[in-house]
C-alpha atoms as a printed R data frame, in Angstrom:
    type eleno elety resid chain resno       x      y       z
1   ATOM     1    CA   UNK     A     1  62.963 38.783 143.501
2   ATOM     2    CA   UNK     A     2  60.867 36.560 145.179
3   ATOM     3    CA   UNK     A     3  59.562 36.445 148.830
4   ATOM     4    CA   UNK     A     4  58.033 33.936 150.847
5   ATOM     5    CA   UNK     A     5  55.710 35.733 153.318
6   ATOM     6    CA   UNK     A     6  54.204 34.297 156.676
7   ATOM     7    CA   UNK     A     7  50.703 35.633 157.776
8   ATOM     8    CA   UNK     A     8  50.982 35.081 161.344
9   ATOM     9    CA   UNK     A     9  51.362 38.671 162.858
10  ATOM    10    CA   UNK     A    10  49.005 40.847 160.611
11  ATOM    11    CA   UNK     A    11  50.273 44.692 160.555
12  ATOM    12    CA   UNK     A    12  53.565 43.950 160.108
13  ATOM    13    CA   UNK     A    13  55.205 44.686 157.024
14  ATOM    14    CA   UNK     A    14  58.375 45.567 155.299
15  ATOM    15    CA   UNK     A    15  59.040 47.033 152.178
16  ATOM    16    CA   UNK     A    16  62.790 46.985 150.728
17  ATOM    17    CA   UNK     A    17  64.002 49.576 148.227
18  ATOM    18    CA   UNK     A    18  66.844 49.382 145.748
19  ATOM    19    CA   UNK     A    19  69.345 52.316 145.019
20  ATOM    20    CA   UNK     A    20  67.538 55.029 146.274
21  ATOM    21    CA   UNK     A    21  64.212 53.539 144.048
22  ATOM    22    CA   UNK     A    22  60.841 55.920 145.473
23  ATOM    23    CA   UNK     A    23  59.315 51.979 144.397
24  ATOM    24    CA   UNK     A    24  60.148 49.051 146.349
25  ATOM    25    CA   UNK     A    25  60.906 45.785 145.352
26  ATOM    26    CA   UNK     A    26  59.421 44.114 147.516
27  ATOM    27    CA   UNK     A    27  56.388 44.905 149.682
28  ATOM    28    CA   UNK     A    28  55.304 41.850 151.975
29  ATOM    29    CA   UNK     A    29  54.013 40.808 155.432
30  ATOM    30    CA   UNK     A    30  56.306 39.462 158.385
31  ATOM    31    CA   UNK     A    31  59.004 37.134 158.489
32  ATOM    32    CA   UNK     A    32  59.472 36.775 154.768
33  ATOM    33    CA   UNK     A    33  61.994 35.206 153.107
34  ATOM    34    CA   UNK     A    34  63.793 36.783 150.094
35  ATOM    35    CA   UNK     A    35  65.925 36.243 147.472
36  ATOM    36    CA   UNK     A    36  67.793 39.003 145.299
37  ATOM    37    CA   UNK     A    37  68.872 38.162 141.847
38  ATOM    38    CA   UNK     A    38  71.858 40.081 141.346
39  ATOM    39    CA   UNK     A    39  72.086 38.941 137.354
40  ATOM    40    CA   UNK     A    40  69.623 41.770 136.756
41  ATOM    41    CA   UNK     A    41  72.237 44.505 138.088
42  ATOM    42    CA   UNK     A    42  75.060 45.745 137.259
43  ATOM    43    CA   UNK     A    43  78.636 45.285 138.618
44  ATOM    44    CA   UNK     A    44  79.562 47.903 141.304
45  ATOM    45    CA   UNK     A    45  78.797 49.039 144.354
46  ATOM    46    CA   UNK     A    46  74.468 48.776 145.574
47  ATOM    47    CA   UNK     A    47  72.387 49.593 148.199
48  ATOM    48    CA   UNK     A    48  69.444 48.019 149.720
49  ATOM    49    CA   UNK     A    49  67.134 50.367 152.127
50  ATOM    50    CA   UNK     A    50  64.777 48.304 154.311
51  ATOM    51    CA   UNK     A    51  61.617 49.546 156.213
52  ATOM    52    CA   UNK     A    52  60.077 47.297 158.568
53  ATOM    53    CA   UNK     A    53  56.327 48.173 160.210
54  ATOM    54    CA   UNK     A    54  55.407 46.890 163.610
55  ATOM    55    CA   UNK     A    55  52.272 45.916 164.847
56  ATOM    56    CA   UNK     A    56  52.059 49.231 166.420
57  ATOM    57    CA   UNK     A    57  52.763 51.226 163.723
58  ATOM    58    CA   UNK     A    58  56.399 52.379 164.095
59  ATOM    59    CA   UNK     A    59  58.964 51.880 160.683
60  ATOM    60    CA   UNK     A    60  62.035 50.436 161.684
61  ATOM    61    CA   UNK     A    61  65.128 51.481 158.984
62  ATOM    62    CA   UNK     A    62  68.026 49.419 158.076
63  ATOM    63    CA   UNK     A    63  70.468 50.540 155.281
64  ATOM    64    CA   UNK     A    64  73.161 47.916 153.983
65  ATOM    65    CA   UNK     A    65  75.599 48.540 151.096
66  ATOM    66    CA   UNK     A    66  76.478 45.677 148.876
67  ATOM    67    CA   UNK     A    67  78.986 45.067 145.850
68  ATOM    68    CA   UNK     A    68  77.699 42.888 143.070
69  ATOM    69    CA   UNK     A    69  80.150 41.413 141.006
70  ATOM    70    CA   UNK     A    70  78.788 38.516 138.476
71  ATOM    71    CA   UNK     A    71  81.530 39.531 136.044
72  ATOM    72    CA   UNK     A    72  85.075 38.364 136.228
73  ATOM    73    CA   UNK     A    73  87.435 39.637 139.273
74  ATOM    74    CA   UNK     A    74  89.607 41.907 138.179
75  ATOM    75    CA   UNK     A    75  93.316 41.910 139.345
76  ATOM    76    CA   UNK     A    76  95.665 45.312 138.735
77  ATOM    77    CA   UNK     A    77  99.464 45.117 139.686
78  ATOM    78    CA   UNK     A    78 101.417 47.870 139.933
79  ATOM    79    CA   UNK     A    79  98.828 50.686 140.715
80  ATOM    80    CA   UNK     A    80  97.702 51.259 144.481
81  ATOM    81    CA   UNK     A    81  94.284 52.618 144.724
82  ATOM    82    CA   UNK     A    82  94.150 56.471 145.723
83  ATOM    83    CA   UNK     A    83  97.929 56.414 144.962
84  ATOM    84    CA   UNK     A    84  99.998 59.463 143.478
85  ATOM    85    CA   UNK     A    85 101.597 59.266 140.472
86  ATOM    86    CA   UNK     A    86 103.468 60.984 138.063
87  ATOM    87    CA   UNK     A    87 105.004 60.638 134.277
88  ATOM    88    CA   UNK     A    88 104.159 57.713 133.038
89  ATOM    89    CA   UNK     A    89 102.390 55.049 134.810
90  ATOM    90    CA   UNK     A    90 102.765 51.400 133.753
91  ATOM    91    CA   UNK     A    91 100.460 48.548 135.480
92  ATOM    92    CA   UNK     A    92  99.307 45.247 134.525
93  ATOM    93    CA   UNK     A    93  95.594 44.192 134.550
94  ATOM    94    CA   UNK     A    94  94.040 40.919 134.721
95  ATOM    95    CA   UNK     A    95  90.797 39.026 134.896
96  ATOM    96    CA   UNK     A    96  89.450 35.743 136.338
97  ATOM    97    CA   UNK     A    97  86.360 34.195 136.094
98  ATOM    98    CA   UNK     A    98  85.191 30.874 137.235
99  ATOM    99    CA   UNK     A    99  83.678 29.880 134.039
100 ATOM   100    CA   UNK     A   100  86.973 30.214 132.323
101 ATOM   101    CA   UNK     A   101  88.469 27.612 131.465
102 ATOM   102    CA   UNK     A   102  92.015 26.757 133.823
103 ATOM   103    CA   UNK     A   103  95.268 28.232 132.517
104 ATOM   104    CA   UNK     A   104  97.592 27.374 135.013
105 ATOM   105    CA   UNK     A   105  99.293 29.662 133.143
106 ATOM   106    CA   UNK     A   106  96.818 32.598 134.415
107 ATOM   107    CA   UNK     A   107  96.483 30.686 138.135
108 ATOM   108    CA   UNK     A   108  98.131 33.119 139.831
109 ATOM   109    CA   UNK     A   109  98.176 37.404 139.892
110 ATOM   110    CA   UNK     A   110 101.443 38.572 138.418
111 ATOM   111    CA   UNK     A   111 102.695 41.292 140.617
112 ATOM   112    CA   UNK     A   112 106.340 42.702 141.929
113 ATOM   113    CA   UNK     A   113 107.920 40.621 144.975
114 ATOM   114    CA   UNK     A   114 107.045 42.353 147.924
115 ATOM   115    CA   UNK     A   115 110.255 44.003 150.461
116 ATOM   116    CA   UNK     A   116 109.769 41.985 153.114
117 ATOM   117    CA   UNK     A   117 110.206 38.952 150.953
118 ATOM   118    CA   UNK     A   118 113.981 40.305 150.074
119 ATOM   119    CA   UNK     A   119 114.625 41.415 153.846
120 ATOM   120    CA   UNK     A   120 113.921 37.986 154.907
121 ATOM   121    CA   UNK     A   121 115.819 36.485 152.240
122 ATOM   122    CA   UNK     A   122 118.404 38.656 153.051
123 ATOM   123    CA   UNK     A   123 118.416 37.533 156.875
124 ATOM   124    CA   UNK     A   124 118.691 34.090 155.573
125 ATOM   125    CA   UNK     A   125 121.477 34.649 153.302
126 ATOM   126    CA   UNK     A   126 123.479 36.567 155.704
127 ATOM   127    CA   UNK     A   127 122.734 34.048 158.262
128 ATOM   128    CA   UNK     A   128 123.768 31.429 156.248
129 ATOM   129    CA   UNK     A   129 127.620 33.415 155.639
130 ATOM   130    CA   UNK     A   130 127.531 33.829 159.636
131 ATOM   131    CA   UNK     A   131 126.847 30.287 159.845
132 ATOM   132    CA   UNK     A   132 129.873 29.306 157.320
133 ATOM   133    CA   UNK     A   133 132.234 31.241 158.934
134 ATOM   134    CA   UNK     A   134 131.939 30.039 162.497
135 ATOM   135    CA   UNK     A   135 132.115 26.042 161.133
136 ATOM   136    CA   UNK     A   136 135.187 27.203 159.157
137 ATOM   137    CA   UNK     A   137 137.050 27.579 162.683
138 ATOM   138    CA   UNK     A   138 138.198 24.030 163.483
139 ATOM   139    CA   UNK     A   139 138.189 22.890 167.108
140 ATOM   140    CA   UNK     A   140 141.286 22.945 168.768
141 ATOM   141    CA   UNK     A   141 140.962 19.097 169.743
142 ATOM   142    CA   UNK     A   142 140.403 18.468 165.568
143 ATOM   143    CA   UNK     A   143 143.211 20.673 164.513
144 ATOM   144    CA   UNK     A   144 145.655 18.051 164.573
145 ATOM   145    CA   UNK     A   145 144.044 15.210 162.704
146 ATOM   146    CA   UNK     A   146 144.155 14.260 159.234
147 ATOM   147    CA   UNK     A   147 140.774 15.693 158.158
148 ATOM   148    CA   UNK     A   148 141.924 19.610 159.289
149 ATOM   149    CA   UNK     A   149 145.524 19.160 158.724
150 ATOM   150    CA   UNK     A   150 147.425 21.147 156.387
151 ATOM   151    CA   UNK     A   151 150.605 19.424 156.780
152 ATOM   152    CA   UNK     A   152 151.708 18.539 153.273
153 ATOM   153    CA   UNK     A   153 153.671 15.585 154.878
154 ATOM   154    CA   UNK     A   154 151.122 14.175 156.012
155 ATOM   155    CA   UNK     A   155 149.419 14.278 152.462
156 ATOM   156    CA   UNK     A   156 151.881 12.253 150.246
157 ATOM   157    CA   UNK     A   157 150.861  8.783 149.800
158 ATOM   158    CA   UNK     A   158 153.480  6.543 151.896
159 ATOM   159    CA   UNK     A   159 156.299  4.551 150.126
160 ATOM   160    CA   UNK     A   160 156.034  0.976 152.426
């Protein structure tokens, strides 16, 4: 952690504390600039707790939660978070990270089509029949012509 304080207003101050730490890391004068390394902690869910001191004394409070994740991402397919299961669950689990070298094997999660990909497919496909079926009626001004006839007279080959 470093921070890069200005002296300008003198009395003000913050102090920032790290999951629920009684010490802070970092105890400096206003505006400062600061920079969290996140390779010193581990994966999972943090929480930064910031007090800030005006010049007249009063301690401002700020709380943000954070997720550090310097390890690979993590990809599970086939098992919903806060789901309910029984018997025997099956799932498939994957990690990425970017030093990895590419796969494109591995480029992309592995996971069950969704339904509305097979509705819509199945609008298209049944589209497609209703579309089929109404060119399949010939016009009444074609019926007669040699394309649309069925005429087997008009099929043999001509003996001039």
């Amino acid at each position: 952690m470093t921070g890069k304080p200005n002296d300008n207003l003198v009395g003000t101050r913050v102090r920032i504390f790290l999951d629920g730490s009684p010490q802070p890391i970092i105890d400096q004068a206003l505006p400062t600039d600061i920079a969290l390394d996140t390779q010193g902690l581990t994966d999972g869910a943090h929480r930064l707790l910031i007090r800030a001191q005006g010049q007249d004394g009063r301690e401002g409070v700020e709380e943000i939660p954070f997720v550090v994740q310097n390890g690979p991402g993590i990809v599970v397919s086939g098992l919903r978070p806060n789901s309910t299961r029984r018997g025997t669950v099956r799932f498939t689990v994957d990690a990425f990270s970017t030093d990895d070298p590419f796969d494109p094997r591995r480029a992309e999660a592995r996971s069950a089509i969704p339904v509305w990909v097979w509705v819509m497919s199945l609008f298209v496909v049944a589209w497609a029949v209703w579309y089929a079926a109404r060119m399949w009626e010939v016009p009444a001004s074609y019926a007669h012509s040699p394309t649309y006839s069925h005429d087997p007279a008009s099929l043999a080959p001509s003996s001039k």
